[in-house]
C-alpha positions as CSV (number, residue, x, y, z in Angstrom):
1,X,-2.2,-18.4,-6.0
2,X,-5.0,-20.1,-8.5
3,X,-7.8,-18.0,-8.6
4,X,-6.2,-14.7,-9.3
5,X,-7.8,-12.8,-12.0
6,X,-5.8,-9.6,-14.2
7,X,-7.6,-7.1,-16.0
8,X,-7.4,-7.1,-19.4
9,X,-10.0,-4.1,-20.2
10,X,-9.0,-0.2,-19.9
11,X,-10.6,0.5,-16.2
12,X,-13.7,2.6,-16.0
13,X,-12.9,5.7,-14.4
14,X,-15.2,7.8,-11.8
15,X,-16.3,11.5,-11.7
16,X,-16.1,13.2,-8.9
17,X,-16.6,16.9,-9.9
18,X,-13.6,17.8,-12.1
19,X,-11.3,15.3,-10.9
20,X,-11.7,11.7,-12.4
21,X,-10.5,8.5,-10.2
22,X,-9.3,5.6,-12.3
23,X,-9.1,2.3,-9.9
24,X,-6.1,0.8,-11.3
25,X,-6.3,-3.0,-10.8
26,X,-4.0,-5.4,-10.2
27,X,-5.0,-8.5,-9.5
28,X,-8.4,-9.9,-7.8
29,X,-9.5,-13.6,-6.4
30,X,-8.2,-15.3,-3.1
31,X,-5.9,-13.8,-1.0
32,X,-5.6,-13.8,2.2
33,X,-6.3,-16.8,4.6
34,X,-9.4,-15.8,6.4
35,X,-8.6,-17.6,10.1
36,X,-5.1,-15.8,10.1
37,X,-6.4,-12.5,9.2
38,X,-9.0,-12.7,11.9
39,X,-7.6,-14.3,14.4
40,X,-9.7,-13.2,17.6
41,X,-12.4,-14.3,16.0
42,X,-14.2,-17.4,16.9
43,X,-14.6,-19.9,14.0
44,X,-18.1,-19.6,14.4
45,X,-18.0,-16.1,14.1
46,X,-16.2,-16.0,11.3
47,X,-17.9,-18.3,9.5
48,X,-21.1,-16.2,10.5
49,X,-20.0,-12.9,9.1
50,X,-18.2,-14.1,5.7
51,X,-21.8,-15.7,5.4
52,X,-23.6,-12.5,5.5
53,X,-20.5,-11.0,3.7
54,X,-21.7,-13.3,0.4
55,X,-20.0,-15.4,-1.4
56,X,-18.2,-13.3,-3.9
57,X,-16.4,-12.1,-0.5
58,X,-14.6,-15.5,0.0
59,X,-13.7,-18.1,-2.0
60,X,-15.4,-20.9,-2.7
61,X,-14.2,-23.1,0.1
62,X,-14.7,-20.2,2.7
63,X,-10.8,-20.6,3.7
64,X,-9.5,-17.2,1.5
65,X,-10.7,-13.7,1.5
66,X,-11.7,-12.5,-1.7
67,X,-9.8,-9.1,-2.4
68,X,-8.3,-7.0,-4.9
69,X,-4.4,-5.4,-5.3
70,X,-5.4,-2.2,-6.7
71,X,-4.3,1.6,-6.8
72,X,-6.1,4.4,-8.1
73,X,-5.3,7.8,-10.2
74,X,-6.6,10.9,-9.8
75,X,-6.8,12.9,-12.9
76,X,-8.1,16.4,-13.6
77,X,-7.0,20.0,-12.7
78,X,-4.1,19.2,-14.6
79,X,-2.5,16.7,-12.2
80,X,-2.1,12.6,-13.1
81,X,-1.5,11.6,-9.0
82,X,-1.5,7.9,-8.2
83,X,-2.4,6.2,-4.5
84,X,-0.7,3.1,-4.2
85,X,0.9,1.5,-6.3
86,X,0.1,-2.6,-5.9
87,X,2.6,-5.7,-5.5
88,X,4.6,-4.5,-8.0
89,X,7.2,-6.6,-10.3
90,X,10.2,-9.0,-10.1
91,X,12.9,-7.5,-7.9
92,X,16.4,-8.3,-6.9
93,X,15.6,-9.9,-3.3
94,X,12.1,-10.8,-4.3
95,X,11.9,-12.2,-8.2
96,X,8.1,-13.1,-7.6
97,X,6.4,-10.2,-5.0
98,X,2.8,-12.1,-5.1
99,X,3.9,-16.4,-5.9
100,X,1.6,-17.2,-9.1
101,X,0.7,-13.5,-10.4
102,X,2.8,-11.9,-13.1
103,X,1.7,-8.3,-12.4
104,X,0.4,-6.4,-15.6
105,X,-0.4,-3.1,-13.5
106,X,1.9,-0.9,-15.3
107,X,-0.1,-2.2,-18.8
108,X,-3.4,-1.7,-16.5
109,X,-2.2,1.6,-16.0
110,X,-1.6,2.4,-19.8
111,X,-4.9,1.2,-20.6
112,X,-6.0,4.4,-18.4
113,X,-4.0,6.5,-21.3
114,X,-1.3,7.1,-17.7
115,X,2.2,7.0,-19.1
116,X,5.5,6.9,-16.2
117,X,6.4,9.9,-16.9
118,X,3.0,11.6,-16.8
119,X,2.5,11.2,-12.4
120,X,3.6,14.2,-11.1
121,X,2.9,12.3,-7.5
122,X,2.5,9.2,-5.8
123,X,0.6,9.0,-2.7
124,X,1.6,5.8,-0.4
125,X,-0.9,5.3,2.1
126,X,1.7,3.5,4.2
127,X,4.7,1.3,3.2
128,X,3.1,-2.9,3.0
129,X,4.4,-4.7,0.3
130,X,1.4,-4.9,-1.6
131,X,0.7,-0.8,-1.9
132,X,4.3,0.0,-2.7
133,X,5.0,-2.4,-4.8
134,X,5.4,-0.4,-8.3
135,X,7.4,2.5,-6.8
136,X,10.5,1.3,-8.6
137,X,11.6,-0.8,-11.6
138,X,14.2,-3.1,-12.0
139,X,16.4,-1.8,-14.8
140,X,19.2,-4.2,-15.8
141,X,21.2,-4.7,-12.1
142,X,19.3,-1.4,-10.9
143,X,16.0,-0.3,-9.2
144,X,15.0,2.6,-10.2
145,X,12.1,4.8,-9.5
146,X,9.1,3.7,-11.9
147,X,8.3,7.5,-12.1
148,X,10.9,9.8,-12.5
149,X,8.7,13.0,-12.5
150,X,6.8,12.3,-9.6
151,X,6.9,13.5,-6.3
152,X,6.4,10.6,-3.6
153,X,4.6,11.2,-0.9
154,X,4.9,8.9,2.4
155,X,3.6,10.8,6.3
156,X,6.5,11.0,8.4
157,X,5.6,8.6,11.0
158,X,5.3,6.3,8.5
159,X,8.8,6.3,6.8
160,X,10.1,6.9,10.5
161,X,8.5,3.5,11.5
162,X,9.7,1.5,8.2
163,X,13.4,3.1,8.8
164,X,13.6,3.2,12.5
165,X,15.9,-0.3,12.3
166,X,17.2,-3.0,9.8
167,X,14.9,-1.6,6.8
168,X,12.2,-4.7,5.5
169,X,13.3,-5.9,2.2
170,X,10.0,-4.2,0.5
171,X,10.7,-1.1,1.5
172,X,14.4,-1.7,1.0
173,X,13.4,-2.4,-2.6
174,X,10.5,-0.1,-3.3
175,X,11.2,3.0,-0.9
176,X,15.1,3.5,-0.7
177,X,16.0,3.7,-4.4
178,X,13.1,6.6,-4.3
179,X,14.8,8.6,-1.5
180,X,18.1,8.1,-2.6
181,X,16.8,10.3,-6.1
182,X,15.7,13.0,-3.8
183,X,12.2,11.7,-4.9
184,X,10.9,11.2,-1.1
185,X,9.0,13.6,0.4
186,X,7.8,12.7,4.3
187,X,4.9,14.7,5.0
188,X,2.5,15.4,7.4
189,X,-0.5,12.8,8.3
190,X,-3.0,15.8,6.7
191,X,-0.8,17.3,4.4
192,X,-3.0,18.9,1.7
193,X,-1.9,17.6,-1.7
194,X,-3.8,20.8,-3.6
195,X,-7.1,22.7,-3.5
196,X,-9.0,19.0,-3.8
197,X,-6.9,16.6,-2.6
198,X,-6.0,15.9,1.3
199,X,-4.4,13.2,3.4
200,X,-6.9,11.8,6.2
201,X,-5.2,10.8,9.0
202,X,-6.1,6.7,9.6
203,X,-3.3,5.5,12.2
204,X,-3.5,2.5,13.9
205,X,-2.8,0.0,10.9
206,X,0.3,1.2,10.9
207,X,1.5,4.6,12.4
208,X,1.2,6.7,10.0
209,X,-1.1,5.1,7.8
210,X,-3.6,7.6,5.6
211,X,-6.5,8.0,3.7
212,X,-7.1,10.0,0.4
213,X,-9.8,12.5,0.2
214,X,-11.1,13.9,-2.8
215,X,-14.1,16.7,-2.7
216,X,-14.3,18.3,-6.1
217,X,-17.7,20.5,-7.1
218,X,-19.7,19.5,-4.2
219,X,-19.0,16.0,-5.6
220,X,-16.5,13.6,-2.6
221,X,-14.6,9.9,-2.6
222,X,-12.5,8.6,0.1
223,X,-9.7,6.0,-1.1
224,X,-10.0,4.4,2.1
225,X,-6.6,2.5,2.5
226,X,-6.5,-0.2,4.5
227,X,-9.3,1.1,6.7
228,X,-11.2,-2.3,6.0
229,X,-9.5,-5.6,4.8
230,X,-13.6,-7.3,4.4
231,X,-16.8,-6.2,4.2
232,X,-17.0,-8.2,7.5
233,X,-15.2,-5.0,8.8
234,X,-18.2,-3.0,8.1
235,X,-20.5,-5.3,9.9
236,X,-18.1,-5.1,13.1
237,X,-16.2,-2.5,13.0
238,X,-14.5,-3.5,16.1
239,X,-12.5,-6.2,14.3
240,X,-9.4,-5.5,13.6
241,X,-6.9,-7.5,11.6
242,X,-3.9,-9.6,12.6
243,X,-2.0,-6.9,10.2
244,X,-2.9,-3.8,12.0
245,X,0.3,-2.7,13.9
246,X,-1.9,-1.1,16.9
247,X,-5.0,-3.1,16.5
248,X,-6.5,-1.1,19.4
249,X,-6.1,2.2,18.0
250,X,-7.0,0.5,14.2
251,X,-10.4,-0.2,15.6
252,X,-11.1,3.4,17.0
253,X,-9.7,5.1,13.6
254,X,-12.2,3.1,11.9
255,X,-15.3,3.9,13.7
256,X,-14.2,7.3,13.6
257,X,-14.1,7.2,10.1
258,X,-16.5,5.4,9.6
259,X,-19.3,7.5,11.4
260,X,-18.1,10.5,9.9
261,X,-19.0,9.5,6.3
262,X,-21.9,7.2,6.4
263,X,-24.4,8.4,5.7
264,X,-23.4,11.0,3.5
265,X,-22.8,11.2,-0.7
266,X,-19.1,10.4,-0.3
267,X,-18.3,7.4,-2.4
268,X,-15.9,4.7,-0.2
269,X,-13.2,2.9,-2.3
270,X,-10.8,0.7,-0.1
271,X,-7.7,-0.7,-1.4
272,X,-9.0,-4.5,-1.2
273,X,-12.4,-4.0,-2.1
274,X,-13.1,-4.9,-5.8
275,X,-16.0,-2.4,-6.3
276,X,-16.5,0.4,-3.5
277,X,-19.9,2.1,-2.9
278,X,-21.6,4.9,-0.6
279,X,-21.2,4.4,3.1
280,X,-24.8,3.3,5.0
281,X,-26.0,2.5,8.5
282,X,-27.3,-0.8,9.0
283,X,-28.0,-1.6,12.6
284,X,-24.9,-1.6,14.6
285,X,-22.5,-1.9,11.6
286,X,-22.4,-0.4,7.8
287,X,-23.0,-1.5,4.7
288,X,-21.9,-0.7,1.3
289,X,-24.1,0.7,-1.4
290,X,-23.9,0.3,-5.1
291,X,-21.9,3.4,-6.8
């Protein structure tokens, strides 16, 4: 799509205690069509809130959400463990994952100094396209897993859900070839990764749909997921979008989550947010503030 911007600067990692969190972008610009990702919104409503949103939040014309495809690593404690792993590159059923991006995350990802083989883990926070996307390389006629020391991690109800018929074709592509190594681990929806690192359980997007928390040396971030999709989110929380599997149950997650960290030093990065920021209380909604 026009508009899409790549990195082409090594991304600026954050401290948070001993553990350093390196947002590993993929692409950012226009993405999704605002109307069909907000359906139950009136237009008037929606125009409203991408208003107060800003205009960095939308493009120009007010018809596309301004996001980001991005991932993050966690580094420190003598672990390299990455969350999501973007769009990803061409595959046998899909030679173009995102029409008009060529996806340099794996060269955003050496920028960070993060070779393959140096993830001991990969976290999916649930299985979309667009956050499993790099879990496996085509090589020649074959996909292969792009990390072959790493441990991927996916809840159960998540891979249960993706697997329960006919697999999707993205997580035919980008999930299967990992289990069939013996790569796959299903885990629990708070499964403690190590002594810093937990899974937060965010169902409702999809069912077994997570969160990442990190809490190092009194220091915390939350790589929030799909919690929010648009800053609009923050303002009403009640919105959910025409993605979220249980839309119901998305909407109570999120003020759950929501009111538990605003307010509070723990530094919010969601997946489709360019820059994240600390958590506030504004009226009946939240806003972000700067890092």
């Amino acid at each position: 799509m026009p508009g899409l911007t790549t990195p082409t600067t090594p991304p600026a990692p954050i401290q948070v205690g001993q553990r350093r969190i390196v947002p590993i972008i993929e692409a950012v610009g226009p993405a999704l069509p605002a109307r069909a990702t907000y359906p139950h919104l009136a237009p008037d409503q929606l125009t409203a809130l991408l208003s107060v949103a800003g205009p960095t939040n939308t493009d120009p014309s007010g018809t596309y959400l301004h996001m980001a495809s991005q991932g993050f690593a966690i580094l420190g404690a003598g672990r390299v463990i990455l969350v999501d792993t973007g769009l990803g590159g061409p595959k046998p059923a899909r030679p173009h994952p995102r029409r008009g991006l060529d996806s340099r995350w794996m060269s955003t990802l050496e920028l960070a100094g993060i070779g393959p083989a140096d993830v001991d883990t990969v976290i999916n926070t649930h299985l979309h396209h667009d956050h499993i996307g790099w879990n496996t390389t085509l090589t020649g006629t074959y996909l292969r897993p792009t990390f072959p020391n790493a441990q991927y991690l996916v809840t159960r109800p998540e891979l249960e859900h993706a697997t329960a018929t006919t697999p999707p074709v993205h997580v035919a592509d980008s999930v299967l070839p990992v289990q069939a190594t013996g790569q796959l681990w299903p885990c629990a929806l708070d499964h403690h990764v190590d002594e810093e690192v937990r899974l937060v359980p965010a169902p409702g997007h999809t069912p077994g749909h997570v969160l990442v928390e990190v809490a190092s040396q009194g220091r915390r971030a939350l790589l929030a997921g799909d919690l929010i999709h648009h800053p609009l989110q923050l303002r009403r929380p009640d919105i959910s979008t025409a993605l979220c599997i249980d839309p119901i149950q998305a909407t109570a997650t999120r003020r759950a989550v929501l009111d538990r960290y605003a307010d509070t030093d723990t530094l919010l990065l969601p997946s489709h947010l360019p820059i994240g920021g600390y958590l506030r209380r504004d009226g009946d909604g939240y806003r972000l503030a700067p890092p």
